[in-house]
The first five atom37 places (N, CA, C, CB, O) and aatype in JSON, in Angstrom:
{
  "aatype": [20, 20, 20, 20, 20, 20, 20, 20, 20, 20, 20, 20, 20, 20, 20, 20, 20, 20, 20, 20, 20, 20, 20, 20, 20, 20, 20, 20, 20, 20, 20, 20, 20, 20, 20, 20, 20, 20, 20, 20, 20, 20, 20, 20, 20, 20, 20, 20, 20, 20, 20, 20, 20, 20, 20, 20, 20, 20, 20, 20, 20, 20, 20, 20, 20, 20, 20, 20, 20, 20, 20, 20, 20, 20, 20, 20, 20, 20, 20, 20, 20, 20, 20, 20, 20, 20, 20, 20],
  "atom_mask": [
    [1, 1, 1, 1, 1],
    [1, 1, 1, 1, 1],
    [1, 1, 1, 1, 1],
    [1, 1, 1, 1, 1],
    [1, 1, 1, 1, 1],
    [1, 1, 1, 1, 1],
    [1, 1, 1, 1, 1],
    [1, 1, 1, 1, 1],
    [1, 1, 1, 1, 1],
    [1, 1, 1, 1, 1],
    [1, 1, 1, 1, 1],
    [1, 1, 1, 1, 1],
    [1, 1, 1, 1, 1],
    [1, 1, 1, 1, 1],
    [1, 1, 1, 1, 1],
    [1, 1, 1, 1, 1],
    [1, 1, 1, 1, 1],
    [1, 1, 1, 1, 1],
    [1, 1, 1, 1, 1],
    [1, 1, 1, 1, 1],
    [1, 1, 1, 1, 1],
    [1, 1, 1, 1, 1],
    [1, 1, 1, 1, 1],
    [1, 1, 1, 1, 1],
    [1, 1, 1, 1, 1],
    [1, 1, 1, 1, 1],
    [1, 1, 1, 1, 1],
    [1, 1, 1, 1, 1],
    [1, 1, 1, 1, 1],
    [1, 1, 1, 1, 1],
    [1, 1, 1, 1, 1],
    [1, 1, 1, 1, 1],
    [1, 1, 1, 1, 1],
    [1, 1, 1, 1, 1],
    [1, 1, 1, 1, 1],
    [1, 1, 1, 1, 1],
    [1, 1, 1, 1, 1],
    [1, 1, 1, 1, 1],
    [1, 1, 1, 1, 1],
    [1, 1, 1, 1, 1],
    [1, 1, 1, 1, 1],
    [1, 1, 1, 1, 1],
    [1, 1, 1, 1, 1],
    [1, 1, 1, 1, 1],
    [1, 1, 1, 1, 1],
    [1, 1, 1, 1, 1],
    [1, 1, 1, 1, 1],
    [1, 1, 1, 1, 1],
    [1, 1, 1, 1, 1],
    [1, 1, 1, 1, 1],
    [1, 1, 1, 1, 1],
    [1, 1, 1, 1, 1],
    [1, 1, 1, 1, 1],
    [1, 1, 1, 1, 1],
    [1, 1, 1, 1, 1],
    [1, 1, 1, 1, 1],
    [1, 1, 1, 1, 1],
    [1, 1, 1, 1, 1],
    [1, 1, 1, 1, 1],
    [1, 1, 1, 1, 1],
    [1, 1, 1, 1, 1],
    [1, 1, 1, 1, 1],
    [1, 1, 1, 1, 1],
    [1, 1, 1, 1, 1],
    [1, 1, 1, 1, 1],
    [1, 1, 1, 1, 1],
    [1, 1, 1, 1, 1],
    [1, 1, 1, 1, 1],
    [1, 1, 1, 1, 1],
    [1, 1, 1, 1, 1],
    [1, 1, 1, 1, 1],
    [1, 1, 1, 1, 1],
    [1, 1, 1, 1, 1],
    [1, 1, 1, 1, 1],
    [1, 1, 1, 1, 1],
    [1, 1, 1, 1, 1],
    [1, 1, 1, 1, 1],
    [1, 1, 1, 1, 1],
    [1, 1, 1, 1, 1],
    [1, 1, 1, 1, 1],
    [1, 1, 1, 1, 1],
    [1, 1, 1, 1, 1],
    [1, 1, 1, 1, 1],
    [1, 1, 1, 1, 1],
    [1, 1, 1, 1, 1],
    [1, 1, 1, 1, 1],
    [1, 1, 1, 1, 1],
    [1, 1, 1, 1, 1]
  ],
  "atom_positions": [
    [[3.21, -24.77, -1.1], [2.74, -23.5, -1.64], [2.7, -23.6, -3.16], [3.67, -22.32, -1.18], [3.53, -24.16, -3.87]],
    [[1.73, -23.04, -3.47], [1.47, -22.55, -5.37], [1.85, -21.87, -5.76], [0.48, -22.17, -6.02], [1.8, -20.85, -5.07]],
    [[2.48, -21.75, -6.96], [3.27, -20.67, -7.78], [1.99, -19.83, -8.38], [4.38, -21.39, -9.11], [2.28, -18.84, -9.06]],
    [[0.44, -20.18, -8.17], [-0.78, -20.06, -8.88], [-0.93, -19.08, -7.74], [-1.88, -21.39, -9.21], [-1.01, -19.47, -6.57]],
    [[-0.98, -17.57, -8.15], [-1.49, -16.66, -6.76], [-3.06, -16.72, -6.86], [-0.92, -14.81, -6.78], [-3.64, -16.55, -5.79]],
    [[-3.76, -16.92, -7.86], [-5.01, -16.68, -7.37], [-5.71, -18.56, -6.71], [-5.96, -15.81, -8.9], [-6.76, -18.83, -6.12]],
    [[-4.85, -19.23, -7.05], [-5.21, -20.25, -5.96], [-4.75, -20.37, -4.54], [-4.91, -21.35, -6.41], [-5.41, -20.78, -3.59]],
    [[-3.24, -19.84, -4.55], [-2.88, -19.43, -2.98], [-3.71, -18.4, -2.1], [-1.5, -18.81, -2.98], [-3.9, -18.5, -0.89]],
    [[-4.2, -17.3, -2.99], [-5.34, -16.31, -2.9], [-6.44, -16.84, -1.52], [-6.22, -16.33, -4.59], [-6.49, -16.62, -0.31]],
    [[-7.2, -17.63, -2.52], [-8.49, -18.34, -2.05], [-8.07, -19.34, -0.8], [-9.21, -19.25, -3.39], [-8.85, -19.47, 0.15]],
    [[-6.76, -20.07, -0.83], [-6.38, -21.02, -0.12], [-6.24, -19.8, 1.44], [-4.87, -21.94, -0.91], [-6.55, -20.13, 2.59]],
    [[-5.99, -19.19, 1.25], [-5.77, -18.17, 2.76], [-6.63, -17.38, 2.78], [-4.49, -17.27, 2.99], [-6.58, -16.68, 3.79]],
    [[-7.97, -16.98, 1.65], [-8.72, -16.66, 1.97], [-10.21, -17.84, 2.89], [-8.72, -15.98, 0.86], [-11.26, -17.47, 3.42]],
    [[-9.75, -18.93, 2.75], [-10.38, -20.01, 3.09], [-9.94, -19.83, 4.63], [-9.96, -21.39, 2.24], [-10.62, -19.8, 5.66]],
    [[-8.56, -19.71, 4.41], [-7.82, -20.25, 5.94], [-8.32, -19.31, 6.82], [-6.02, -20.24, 6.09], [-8.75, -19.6, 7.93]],
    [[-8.26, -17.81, 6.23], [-8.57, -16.86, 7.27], [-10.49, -17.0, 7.94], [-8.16, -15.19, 6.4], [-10.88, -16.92, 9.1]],
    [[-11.18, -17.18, 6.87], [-12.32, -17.26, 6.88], [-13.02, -18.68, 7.48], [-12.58, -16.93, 5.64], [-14.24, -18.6, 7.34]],
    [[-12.62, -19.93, 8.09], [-12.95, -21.63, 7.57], [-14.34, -21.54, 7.69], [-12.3, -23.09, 8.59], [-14.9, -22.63, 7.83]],
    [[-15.12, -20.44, 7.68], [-16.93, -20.82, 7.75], [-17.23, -20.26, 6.11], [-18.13, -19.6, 9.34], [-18.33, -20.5, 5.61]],
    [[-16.22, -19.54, 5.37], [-16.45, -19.56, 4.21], [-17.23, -20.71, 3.46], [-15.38, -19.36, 3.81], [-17.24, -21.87, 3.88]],
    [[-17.83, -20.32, 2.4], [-18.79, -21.4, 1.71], [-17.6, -21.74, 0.74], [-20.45, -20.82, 0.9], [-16.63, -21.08, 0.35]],
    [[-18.05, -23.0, 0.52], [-16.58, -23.4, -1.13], [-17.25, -23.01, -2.32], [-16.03, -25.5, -1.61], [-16.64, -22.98, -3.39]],
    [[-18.63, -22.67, -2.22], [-19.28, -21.98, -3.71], [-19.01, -20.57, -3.54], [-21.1, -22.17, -4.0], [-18.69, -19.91, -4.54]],
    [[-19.09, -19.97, -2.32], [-18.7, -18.54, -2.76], [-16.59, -18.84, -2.88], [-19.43, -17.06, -1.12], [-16.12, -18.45, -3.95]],
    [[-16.0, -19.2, -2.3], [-14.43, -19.43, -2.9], [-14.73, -19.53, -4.11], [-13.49, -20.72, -2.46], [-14.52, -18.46, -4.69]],
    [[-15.22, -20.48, -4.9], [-15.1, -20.78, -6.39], [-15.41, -19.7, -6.96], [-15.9, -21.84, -6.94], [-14.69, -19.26, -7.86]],
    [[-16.59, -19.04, -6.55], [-17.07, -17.84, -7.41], [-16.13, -16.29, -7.48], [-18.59, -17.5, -6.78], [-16.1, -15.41, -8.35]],
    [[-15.24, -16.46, -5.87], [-14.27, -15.69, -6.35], [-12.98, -15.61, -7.4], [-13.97, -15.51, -5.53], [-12.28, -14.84, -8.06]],
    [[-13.29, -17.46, -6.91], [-11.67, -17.36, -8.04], [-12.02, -17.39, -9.35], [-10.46, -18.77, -7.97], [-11.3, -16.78, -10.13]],
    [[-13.03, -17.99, -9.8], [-13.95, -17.85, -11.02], [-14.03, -16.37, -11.64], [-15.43, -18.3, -10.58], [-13.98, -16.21, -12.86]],
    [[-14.14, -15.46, -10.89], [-14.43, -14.43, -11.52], [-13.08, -13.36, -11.3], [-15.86, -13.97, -11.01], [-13.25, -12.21, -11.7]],
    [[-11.88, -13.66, -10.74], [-10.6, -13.45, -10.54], [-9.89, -13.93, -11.75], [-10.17, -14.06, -9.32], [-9.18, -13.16, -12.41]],
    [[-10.02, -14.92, -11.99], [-9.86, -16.06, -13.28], [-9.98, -15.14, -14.67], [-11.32, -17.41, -13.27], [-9.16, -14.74, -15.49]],
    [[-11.34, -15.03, -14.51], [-12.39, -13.97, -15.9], [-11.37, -13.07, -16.12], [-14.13, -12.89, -15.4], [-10.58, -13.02, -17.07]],
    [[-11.48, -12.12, -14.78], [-10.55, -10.51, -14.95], [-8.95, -10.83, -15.43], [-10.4, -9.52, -13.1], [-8.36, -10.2, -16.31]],
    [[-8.53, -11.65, -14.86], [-7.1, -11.47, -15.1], [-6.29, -12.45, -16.01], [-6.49, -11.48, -13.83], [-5.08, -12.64, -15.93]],
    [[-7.41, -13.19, -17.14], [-6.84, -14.14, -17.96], [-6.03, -13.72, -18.75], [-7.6, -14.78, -18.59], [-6.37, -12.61, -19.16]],
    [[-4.92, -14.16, -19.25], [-3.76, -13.91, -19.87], [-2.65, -12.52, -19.37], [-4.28, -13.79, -21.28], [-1.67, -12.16, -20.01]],
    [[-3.08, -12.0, -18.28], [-2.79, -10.81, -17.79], [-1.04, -11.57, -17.09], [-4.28, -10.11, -16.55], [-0.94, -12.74, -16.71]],
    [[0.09, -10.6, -17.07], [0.95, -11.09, -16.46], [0.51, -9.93, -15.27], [2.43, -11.24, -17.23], [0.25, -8.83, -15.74]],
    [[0.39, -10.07, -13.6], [0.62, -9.52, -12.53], [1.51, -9.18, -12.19], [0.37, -9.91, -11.87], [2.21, -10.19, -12.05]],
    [[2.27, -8.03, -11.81], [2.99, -7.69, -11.21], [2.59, -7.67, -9.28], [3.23, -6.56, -12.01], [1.54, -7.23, -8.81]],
    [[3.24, -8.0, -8.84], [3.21, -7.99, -6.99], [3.84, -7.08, -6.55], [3.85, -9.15, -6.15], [4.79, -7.69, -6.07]],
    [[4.02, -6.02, -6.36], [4.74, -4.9, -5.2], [5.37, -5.18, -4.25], [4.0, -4.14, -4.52], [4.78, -4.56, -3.37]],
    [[6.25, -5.74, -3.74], [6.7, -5.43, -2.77], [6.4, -4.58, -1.59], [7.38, -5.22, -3.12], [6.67, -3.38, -1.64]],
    [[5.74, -5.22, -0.28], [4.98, -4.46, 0.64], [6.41, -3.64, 1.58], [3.8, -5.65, 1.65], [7.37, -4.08, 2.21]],
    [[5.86, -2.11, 1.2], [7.33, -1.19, 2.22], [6.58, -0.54, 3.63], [8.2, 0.64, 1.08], [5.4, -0.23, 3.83]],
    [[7.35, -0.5, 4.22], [7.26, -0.3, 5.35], [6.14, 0.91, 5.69], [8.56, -0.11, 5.74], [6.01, 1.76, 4.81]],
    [[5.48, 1.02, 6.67], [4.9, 2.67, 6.68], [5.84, 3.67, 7.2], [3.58, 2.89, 7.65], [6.74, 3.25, 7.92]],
    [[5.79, 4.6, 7.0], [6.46, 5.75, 7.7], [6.48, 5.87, 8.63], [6.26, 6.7, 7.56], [7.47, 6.35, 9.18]],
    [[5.49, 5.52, 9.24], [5.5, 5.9, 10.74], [6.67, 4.95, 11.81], [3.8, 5.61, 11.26], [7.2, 5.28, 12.88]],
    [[6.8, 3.33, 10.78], [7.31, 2.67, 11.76], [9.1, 2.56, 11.02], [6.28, 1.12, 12.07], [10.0, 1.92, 11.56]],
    [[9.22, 3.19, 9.97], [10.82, 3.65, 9.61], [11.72, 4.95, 10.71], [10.67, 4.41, 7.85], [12.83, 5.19, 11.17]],
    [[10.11, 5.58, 10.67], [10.5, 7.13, 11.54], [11.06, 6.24, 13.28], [8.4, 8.61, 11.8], [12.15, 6.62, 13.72]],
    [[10.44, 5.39, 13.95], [10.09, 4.83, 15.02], [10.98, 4.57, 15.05], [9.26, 4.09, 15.27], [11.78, 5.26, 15.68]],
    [[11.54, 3.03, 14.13], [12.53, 2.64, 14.09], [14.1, 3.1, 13.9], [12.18, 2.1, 13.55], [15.0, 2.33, 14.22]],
    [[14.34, 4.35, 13.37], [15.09, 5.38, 13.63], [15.87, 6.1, 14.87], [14.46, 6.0, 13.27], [15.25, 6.65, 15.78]],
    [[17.28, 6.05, 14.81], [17.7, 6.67, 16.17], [18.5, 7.86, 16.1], [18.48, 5.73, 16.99], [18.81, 8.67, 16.98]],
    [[18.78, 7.81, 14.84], [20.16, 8.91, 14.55], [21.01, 8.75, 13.95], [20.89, 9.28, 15.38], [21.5, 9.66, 13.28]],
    [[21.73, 6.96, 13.99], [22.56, 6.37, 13.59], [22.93, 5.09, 13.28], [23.02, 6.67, 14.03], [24.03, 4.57, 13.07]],
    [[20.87, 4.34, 13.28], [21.33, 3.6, 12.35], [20.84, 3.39, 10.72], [21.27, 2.58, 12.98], [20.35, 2.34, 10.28]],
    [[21.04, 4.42, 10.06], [20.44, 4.66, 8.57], [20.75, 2.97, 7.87], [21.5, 6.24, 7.55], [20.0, 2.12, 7.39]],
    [[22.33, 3.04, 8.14], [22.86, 1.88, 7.32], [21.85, 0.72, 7.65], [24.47, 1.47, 7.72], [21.13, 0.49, 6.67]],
    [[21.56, -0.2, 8.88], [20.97, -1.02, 9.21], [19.52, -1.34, 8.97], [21.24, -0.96, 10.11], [18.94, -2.4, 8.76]],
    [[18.91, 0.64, 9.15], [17.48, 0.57, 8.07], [17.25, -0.1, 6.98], [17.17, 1.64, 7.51], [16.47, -0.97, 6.6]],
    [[18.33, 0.67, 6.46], [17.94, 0.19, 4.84], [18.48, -0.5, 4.09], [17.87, 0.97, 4.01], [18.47, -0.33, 2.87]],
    [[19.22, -1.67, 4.84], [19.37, -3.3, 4.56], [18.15, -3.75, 5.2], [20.78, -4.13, 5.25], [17.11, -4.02, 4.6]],
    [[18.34, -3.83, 6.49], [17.01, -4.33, 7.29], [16.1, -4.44, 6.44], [16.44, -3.47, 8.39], [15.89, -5.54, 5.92]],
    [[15.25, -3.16, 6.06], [14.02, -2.84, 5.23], [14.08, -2.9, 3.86], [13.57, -1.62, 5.46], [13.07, -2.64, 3.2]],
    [[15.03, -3.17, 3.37], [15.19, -2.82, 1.82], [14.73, -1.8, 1.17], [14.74, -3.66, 1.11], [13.93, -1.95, 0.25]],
    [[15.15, -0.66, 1.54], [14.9, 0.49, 1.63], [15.79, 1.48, 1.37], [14.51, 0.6, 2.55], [16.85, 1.17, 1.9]],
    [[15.88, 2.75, 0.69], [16.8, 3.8, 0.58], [16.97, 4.89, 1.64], [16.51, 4.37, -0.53], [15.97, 5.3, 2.23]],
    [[18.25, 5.42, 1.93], [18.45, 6.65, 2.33], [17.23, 7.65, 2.54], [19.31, 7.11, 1.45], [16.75, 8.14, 3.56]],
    [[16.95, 7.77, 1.32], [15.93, 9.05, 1.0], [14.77, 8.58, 1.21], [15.91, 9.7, -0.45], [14.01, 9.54, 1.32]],
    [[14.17, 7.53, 1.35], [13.23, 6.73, 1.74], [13.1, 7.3, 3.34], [13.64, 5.12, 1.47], [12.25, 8.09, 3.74]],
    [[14.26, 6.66, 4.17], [14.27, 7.02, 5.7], [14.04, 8.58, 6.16], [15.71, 6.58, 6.27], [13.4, 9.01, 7.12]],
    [[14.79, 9.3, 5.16], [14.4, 10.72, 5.45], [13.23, 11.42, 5.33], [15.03, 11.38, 4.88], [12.77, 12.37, 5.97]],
    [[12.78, 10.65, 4.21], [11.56, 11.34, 3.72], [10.25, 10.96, 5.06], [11.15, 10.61, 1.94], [9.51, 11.74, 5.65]],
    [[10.39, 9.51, 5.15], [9.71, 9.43, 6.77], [9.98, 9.85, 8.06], [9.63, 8.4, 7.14], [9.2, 9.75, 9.01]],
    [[11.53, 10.49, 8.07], [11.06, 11.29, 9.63], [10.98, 12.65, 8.97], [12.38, 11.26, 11.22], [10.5, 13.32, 9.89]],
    [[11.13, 13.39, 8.05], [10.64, 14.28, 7.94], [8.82, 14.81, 7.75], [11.41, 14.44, 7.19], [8.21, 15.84, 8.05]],
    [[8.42, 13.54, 7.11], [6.53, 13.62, 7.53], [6.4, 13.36, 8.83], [5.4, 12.41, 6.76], [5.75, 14.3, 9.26]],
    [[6.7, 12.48, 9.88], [6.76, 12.31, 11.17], [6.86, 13.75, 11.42], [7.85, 11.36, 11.7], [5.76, 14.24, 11.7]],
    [[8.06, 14.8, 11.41], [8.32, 16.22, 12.12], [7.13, 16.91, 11.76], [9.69, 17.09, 11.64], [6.35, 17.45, 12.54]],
    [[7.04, 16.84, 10.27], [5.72, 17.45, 9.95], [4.39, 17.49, 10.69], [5.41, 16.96, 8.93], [3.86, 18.54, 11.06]],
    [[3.89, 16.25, 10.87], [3.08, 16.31, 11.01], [3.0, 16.38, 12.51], [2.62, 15.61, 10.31], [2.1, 16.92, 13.16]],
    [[3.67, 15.99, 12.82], [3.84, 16.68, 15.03], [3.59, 17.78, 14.91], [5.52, 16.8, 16.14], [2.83, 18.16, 15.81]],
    [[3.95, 18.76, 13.99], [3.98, 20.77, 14.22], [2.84, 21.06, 14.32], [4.54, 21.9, 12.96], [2.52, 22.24, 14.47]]
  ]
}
């Protein structure tokens, strides 16, 4: 693996795609390249949806959530409370 995300990028955009052309790859990373030269990226951290914190939820295990998920308290609540919501 590359510490280079916009070459790991293309490398799994290749993988997902293998009838991809290698001139259109280049031209993405080429112009990925353009936009984000000297730029430091930040990556997000992908969190869970609500729907599947609410799911995953029983009553009692908050603690295990949110190690499990890396996730807060108020995080878990806030998703079964849109879950109740939006059932009404």
């Amino acid at each position: 693996m590359t510490d280079d995300p916009i070459a790991r990028l293309i490398e799994l955009l290749l993988h997902i795609q293998p009838g991809m052309e290698a001139e259109l790859a280049l031209q993405i990373e080429k112009q990925l390249r353009a936009e984000f030269v000297g730029e430091r990226v930040y990556v997000k951290k992908p969190k869970p949806a609500p729907e599947e914190i609410a799911t995953k939820f029983d009553g009692r295990n908050i603690k295990e959530l949110t190690q499990g998920l890396g996730i807060s308290r108020a995080t878990v609540y806030r998703a079964i409370k849109r879950r109740r919501d939006l059932s009404r």
